[in-house]
Every structure is written in C-alpha cells, then in structure tokens.
C-alpha positions as CSV (number, residue, x, y, z in Angstrom):
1,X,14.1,14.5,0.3
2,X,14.6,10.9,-1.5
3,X,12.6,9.7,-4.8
4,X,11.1,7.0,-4.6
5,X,12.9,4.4,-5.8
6,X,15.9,5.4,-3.1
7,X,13.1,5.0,-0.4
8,X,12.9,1.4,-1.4
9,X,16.2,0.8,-1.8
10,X,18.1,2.4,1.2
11,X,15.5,3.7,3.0
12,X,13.1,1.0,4.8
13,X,13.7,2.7,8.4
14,X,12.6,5.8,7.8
15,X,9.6,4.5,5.3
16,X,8.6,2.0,8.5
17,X,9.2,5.2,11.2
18,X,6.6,7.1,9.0
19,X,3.8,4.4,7.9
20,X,3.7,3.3,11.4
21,X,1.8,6.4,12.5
22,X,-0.5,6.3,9.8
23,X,-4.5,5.3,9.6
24,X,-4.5,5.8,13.8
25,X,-8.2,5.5,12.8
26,X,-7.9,1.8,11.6
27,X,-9.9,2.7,8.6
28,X,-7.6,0.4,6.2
29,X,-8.7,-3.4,8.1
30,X,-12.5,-2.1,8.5
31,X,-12.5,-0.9,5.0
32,X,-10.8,-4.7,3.3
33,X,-13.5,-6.1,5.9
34,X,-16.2,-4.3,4.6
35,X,-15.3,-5.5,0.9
36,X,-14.7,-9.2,1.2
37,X,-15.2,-11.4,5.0
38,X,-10.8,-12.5,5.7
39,X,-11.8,-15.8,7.3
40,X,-9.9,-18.6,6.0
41,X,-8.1,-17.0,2.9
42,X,-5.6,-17.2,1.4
43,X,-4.1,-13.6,0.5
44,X,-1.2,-12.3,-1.4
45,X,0.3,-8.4,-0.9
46,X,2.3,-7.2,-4.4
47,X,4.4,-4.7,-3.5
48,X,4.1,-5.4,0.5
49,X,7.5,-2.4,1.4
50,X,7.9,-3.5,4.7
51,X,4.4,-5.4,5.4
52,X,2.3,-3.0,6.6
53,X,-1.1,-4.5,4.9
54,X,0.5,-8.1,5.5
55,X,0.5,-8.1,9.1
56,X,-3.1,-6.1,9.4
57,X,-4.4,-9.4,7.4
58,X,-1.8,-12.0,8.7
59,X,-4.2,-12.6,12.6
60,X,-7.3,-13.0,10.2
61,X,-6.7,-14.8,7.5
62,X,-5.5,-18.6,6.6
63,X,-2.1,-17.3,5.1
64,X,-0.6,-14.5,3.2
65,X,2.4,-14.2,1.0
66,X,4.1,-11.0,1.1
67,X,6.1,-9.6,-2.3
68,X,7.8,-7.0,-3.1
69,X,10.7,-6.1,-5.3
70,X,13.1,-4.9,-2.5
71,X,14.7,-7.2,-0.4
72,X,15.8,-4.2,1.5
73,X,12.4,-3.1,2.5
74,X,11.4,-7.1,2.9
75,X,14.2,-7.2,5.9
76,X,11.7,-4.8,7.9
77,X,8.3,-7.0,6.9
78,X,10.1,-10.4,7.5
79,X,10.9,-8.8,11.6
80,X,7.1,-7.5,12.0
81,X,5.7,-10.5,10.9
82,X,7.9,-12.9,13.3
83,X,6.0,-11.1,16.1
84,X,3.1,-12.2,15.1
85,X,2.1,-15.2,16.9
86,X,0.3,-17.2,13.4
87,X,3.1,-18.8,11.5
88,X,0.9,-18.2,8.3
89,X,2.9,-15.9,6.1
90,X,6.2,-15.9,3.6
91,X,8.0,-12.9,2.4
92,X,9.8,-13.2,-0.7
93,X,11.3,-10.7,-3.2
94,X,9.2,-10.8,-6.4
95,X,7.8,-8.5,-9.4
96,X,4.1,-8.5,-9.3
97,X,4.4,-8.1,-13.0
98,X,5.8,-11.8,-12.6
99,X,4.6,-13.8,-10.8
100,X,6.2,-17.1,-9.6
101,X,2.9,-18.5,-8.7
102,X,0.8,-21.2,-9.8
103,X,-2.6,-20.2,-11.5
104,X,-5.7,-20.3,-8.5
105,X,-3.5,-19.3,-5.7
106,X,-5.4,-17.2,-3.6
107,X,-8.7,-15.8,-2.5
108,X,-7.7,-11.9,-2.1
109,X,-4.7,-9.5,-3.6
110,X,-4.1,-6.6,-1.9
111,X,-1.6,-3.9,-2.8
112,X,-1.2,-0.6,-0.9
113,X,0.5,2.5,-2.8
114,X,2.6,0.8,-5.4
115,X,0.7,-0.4,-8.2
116,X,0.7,3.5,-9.1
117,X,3.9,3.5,-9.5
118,X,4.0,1.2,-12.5
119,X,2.1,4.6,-13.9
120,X,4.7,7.3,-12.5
121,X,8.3,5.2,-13.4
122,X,7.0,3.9,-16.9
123,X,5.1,7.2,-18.7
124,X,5.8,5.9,-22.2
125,X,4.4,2.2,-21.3
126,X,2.6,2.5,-17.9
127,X,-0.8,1.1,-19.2
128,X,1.1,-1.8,-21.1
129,X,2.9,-1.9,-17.1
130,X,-0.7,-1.8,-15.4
131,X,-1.9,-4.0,-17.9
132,X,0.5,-6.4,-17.0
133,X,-0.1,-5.7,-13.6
134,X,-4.1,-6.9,-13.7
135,X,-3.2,-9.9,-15.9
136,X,-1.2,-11.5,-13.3
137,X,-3.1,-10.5,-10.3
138,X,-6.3,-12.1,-12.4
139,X,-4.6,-15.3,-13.3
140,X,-3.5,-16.0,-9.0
141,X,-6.8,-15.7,-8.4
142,X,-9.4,-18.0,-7.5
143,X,-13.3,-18.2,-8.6
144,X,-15.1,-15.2,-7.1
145,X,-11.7,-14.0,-5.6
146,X,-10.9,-10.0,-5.2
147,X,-8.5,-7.2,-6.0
148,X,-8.3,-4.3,-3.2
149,X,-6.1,-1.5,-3.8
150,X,-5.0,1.4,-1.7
151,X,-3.4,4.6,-3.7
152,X,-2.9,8.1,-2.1
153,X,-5.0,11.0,-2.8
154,X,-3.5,13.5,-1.1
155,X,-1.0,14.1,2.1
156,X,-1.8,17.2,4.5
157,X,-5.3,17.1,2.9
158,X,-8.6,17.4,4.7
159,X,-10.6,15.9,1.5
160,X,-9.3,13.3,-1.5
161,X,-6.8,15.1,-4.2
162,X,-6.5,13.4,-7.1
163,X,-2.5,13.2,-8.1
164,X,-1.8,15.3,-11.2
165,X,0.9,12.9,-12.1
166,X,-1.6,10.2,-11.9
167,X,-4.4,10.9,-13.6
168,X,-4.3,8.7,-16.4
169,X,-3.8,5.5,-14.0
170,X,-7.1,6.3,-11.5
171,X,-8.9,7.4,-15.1
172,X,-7.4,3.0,-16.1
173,X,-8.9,2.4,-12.8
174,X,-12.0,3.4,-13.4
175,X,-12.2,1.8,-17.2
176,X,-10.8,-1.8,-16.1
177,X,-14.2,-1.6,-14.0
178,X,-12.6,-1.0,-10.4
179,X,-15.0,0.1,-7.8
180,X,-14.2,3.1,-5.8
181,X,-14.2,5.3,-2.7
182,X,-12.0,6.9,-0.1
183,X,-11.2,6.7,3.5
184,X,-8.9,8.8,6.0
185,X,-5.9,7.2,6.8
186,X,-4.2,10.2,9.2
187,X,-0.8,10.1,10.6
188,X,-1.0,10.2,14.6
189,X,2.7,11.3,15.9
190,X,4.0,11.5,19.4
191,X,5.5,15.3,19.0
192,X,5.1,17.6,16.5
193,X,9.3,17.9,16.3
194,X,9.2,14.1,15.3
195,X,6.2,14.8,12.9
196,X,7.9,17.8,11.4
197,X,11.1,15.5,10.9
198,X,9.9,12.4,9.7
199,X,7.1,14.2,7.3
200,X,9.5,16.6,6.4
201,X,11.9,13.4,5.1
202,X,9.6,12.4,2.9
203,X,7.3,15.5,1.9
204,X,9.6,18.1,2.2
205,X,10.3,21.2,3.6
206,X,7.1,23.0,3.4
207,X,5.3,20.4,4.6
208,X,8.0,20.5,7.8
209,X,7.5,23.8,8.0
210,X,3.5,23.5,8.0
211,X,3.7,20.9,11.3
212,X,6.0,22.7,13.3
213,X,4.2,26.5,12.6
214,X,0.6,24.6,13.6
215,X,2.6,22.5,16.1
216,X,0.5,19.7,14.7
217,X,0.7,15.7,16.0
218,X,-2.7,14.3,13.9
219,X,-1.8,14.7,9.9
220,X,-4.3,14.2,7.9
221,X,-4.4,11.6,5.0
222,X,-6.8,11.2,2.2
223,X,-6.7,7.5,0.4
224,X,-8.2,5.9,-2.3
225,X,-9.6,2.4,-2.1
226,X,-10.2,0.6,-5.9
227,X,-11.6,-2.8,-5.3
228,X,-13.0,-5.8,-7.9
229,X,-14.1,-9.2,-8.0
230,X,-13.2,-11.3,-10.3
C-alpha cells in the first residue's frame, strides 16, 4: 500500500482506476451547484490529481484552470480533458501555496482532498501551510467569489468519521468561518474482485479483505464539503 506522496508521484493509474468509480450518485456537481450557479465562470482546481473536479465543471462553466504539483498525475487530467468537446481549460503544474496568477482571476476555487494534506505532511507548520493556502486562494478571487472544498470523512463508512490525524485542520476549518456539511460519494465497481483489488491498493488489506468476504460492488464514502464566500 503506497503513502501518499508515491500515489502522486508514480501512481496516477491506479489513483484514476479508483476515483473513477467514486460518487456513482453524482452528489459532488449537485452539491457545487447547490452552493454557487457555474454559468459563465471562471474556475480554478488547486490540487486537481488527475482532473476529476475539473472535468465535472469544465461543460458548465466559462473556463477552468487545473493545478496541481505533479506533473505525473497532470498527464492523466490533460487526456480526460481533451475529450471534452469545450476547449475551455489549461492544466499546469503549480503549488497552490504559489500561485502564478494575477490578483481577481476567477469566480470559484475548488479543491478536492488535498488541501488536507498541507495539515498531514507539515505537523510542525500546517496552520502557517493552510494559512498560506487561504491567502492565495483569497487574493485569485474575485468580488463575491467562493471557496468549495471536498475532504474525506471516512472510506467503508455508512456515516461521516472525522480523521484522527486531522482534527486540528477541520477544527481551522471551522475557525477561518467555512461552512459545512457532508454528502455520500460511494464507489460503484464492476466486480467485487476488482473492488477488492483496487481498494485493497490503496486502503489495505483489511479493507480487501472486507469487499471480497461481503462480495461487495457499491463502497460506501462519507465526504465533507467546507464552502465560503468571500
């Protein structure tokens, strides 16, 4: 089972076999739609892995520009996002602690699981790191424009678990004045041998052991949705 930071480094195939299958429900579009109306803005995604929030938003919005700090993961956004049929959207390799924007660039940031991280990688300095993190995001943004972040609260879960090892970031979350709630995002998998496997990558071997024994195809998902306006 890979950390982390191999995922995004090496591991873009298997992180795109897995996120693939997941919200089946199509929670995550109806939930941004329910926060903020996507006509005719302009959107950026920090920390966009391999584009999964960038080409929900890239048929209903004027443009979006995808970041993230892994050109490896990037390779897999860059192909999804040709098959789109709008030639709205960039992808570029970027921190989203740094910016190479202009002040006032867009209307909406979105980032799905990876802001936390700035919390699990940097325990001495991850509220100087998610400090950082907000100070950007607020300067790109335009009058009236919005934050909407997704975070996980809880793989294999029937109901939201709040990550041990990040309690102190969704306790910032709450302080820097984020609005809350949480939606299911399940995984929906075409055998439970492939579920097992591809979980099992990722979660490990109890959680592989847990699909095959309940020979299970739907796995459930609990995420958190933190959303502002600025």
């Amino acid at each position: 089972m890979p950390n982390e930071k191999e995922v995004y480094a090496s591991h873009a195939i298997e992180y795109e076999a897995l996120v693939s299958h997941e919200d089946y429900q199509r929670n995550i579009l109806k939930t941004i739609q329910e926060i903020i109306s996507l006509d005719g803005l302009d959107v950026l995604d920090l920390g966009a892995g391999t584009g999964r929030l960038a080409c929900l938003l890239a048929p209903y919005v004027r443009t979006v520009l995808a970041l993230d700090l892994s050109p490896h993961m990037l390779t897999i956004a860059r192909d999804k996002l040709r098959r789109i049929t709008r030639d709205n959207w960039l992808a570029a390799a970027s921190d989203h602690r740094f910016l190479p924007l202009t002040a006032r660039r867009a209307d909406l940031v979105v980032s799905g699981w990876s802001v936390s991280y700035l919390a699990a990688w940097n325990p001495l300095r991850w509220r100087e790191e998610a400090d950082a993190w907000l100070s950007e995001a607020r300067r790109v943004l335009r009058r009236d424009g919005h934050i909407i972040l997704f975070e996980s609260l809880g793989t294999g879960n029937e109901s939201p678990q709040r990550l041990a090892h990040l309690e102190n970031f969704y306790d910032w979350l709450d302080e820097v004045g984020f609005k809350n709630k949480w939606i299911r995002t399940d995984y929906k998998f075409e055998s439970p041998a492939f579920a097992g496997d591809i979980a099992g990558f990722f979660f490990g071997d109890e959680m592989k052991q847990k699909i095959l024994d309940g020979q299970l195809t739907i796995l459930p998902e609990c995420t958190g949705v933190w959303w502002m306006k600025i």
